[in-house]
N, C-alpha and C positions, 0 to 999 in steps of 0.2 A: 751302700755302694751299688750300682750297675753292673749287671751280668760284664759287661766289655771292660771297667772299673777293678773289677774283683779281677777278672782272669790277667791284667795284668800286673795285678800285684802278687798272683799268685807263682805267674811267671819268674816277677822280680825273686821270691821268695826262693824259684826254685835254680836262677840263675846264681845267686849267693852260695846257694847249697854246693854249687857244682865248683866254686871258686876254696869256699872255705865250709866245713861238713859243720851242718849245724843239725842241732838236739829237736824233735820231732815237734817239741814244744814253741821252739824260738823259730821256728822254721814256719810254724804255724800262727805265733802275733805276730811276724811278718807281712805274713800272706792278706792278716786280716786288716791289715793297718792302710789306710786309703794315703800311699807316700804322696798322691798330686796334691792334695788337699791342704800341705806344708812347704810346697815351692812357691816363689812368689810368682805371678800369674807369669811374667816373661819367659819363664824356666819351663813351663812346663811340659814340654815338648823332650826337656832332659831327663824328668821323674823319675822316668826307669833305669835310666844309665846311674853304674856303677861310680858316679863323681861326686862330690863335696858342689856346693851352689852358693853362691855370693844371694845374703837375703840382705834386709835396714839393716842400717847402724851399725856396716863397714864388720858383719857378721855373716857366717858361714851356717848352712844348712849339712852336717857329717855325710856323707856318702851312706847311703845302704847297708852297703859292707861293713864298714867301720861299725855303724849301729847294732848289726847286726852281733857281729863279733864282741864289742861290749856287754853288747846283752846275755852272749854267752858264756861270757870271761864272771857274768855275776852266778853264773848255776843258781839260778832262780828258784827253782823243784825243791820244794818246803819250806819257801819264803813266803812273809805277810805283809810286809812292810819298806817300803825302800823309799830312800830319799836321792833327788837328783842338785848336784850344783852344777848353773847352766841351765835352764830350759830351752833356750833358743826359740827356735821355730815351733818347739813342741813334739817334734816327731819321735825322740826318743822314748817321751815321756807318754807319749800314743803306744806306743810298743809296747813299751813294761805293763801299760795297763791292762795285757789281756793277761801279764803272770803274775801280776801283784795283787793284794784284794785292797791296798791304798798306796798310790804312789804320792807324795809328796817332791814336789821341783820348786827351786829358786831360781828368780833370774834379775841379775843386778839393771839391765838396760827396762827399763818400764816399759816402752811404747812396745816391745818385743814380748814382754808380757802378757800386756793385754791385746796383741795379736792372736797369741798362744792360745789363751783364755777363750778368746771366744772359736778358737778353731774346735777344741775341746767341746765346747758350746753346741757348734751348730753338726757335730759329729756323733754326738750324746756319749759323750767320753764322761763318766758322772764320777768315776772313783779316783781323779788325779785331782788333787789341793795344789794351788800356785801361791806364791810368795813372791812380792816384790823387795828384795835383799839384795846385801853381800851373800852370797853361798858359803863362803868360807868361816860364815859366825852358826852355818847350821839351824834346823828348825827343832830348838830344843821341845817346847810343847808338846811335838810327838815322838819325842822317844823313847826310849831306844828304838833302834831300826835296825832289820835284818840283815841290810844291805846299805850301800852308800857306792852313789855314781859320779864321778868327776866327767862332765861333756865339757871341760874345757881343763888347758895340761894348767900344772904347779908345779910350783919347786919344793914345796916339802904340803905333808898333810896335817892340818892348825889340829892342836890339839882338842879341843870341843869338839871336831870330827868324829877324833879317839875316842873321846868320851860318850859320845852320841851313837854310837856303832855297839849293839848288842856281844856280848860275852859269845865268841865262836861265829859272828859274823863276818861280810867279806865286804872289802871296799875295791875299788877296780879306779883306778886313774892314771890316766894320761902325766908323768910325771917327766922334769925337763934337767937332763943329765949330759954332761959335757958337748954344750953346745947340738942335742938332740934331743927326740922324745920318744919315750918307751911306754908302755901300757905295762905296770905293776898292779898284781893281786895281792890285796892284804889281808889277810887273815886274823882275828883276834882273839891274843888267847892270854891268860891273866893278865889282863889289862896292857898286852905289846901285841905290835904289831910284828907280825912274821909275812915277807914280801916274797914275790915270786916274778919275776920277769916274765913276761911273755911276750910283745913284739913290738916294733917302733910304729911309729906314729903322728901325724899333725894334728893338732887342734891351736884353736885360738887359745890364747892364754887366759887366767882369771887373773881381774883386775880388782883392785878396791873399793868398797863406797858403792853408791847408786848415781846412774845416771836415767836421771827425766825426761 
């Protein structure tokens, strides 16, 4: 990134901070994550503002904030391993890569994939693995995993998730409850899930299948 590049993502990072208090950590793959680099070129004039961005394929780039806050709703700090459903644009999965030592993301839309892919690419983002899936069947080959990120809501979380989710790990998703959406923390412990409310929410929803 550019001296001009950096300081306003640093800015971004430290505008977030003052909306909603973030962990010195998350505050910091913030700061280092280049957000213009994930807007589509028209946007980016919005990068820094605190909004959600219309990218392809009638999909959404999450607000900052929101990412932000996801990010911190995982308590990353002695995690190895996370896996994301939804890559989107990639920016979330930009972020976790400076707390995770391997992120793993799926994303059912392909052409949005291989946007992802090579943003990753020309950023030298080397430790995030992509998958062109359903998110909802999970990337069994690597796991268990410490963690588990839903960037788009659901209405219940598919079991394989359950199963995929390390003993004492957290899963954080956007889940859609009486005509709203709430961000729940899940927790796993003999093999149940124990949830925790924390705040409401839009996301795009998960859909079925792959589109090409």
């Amino acid at each position: 990134m550019t001296k001009i590049v950096q300081m306003r993502n640093s800015k971004l990072a430290e505008q977030i901070d003052r909306r909603f208090a973030l962990d010195a950590d998350v505050k910091d793959a913030i700061a280092k994550t280049n957000r213009e680099a994930f807007v589509p070129t028209g946007f980016k004039h919005h990068a820094y503002k605190l909004d959600a961005l219309p990218m392809s394929a009638q999909q959404w780039i999450s607000s900052p904030l929101t990412v932000a806050k996801m990010t911190q709703y995982l308590s990353p700090k002695g995690a190895d391993r996370v896996l994301e459903v939804g890559c989107g644009s990639g920016y979330q999965a930009a972020v976790l890569s400076h707390l995770f030592r391997g992120v793993f993301t799926i994303e059912r839309i392909e052409p949005l994939l291989l946007e992802a892919k090579e943003r990753f690419r020309t950023l030298g983002i080397m430790n995030v693995h992509t998958r062109s899936d359903d998110g909802q069947k999970g990337w069994v080959q690597y796991a268990p995993y410490d963690r588990i990120l839903f960037s788009a809501s659901a209405k219940s979380i598919p079991k394989c998730l359950i199963e995929q989710l390390s003993e004492g790990g957290i899963l954080v998703a956007p889940i859609e409850k009486n005509s709203k959406q709430v961000i729940i923390r899940y927790r796993k412990k003999d093999n149940r899930l124990i949830e925790e409310t924390l705040d409401e929410c839009i996301f795009v929803p998960v859909l079925d299948g792959i589109q090409r």
